[in-house]
N, C-alpha and C positions, 0 to 999 in steps of 0.2 A: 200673143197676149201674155203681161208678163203681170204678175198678181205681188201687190205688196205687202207690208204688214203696216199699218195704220193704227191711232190712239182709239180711232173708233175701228179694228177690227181687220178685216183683210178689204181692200181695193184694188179694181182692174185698172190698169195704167192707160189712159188713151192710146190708140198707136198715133198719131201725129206727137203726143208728147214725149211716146218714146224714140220717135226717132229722130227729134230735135237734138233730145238729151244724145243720141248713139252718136252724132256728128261732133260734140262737143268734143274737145284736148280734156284732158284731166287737168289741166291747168285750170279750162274755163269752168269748167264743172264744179270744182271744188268751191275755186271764187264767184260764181253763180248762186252755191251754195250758201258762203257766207252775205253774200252782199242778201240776198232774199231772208236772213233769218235776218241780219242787222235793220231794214226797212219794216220787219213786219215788228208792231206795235206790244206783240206777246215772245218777243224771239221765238216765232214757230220754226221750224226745221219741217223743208219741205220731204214727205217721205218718200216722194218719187227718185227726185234727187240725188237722197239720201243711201236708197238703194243700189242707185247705178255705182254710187262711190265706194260704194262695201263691196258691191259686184267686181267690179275692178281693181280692188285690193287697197283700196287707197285711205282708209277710213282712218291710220295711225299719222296718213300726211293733211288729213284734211284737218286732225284735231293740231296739228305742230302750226298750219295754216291761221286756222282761227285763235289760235294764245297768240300768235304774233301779230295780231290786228286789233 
């Protein structure tokens, strides 16, 4: 059970949604990432996501990612 921090507060991750995400490349993840914030209507950042990307050290490729799109 893997707990995130959220705009409202802390959340339990589903397990099916985290093990979707654990399959992911950091490739798809990151562009997962972005395509889900670009379709959502408020640029939401999903914090699930979001976690795994920090988790995996990736968060300074995800922002190089997202300026160049």
């Amino acid at each position: 059970m893997k707990y995130v921090d959220t705009p409202c507060g802390k959340a339990v991750m589903p397990a099916a949604f985290e093990e979707e995400i654990e399959r992911m490349t950091d490739d798809e993840l990151i562009q997962k990432l972005i395509e889900d914030e670009r379709k959502s209507p408020h640029g939401f950042i999903d914090p699930f996501k979001l976690q795994f990307v920090r988790d995996r050290g990736l968060y300074a490729e995800y922002i190089r990612a997202r300026a160049k799109q």
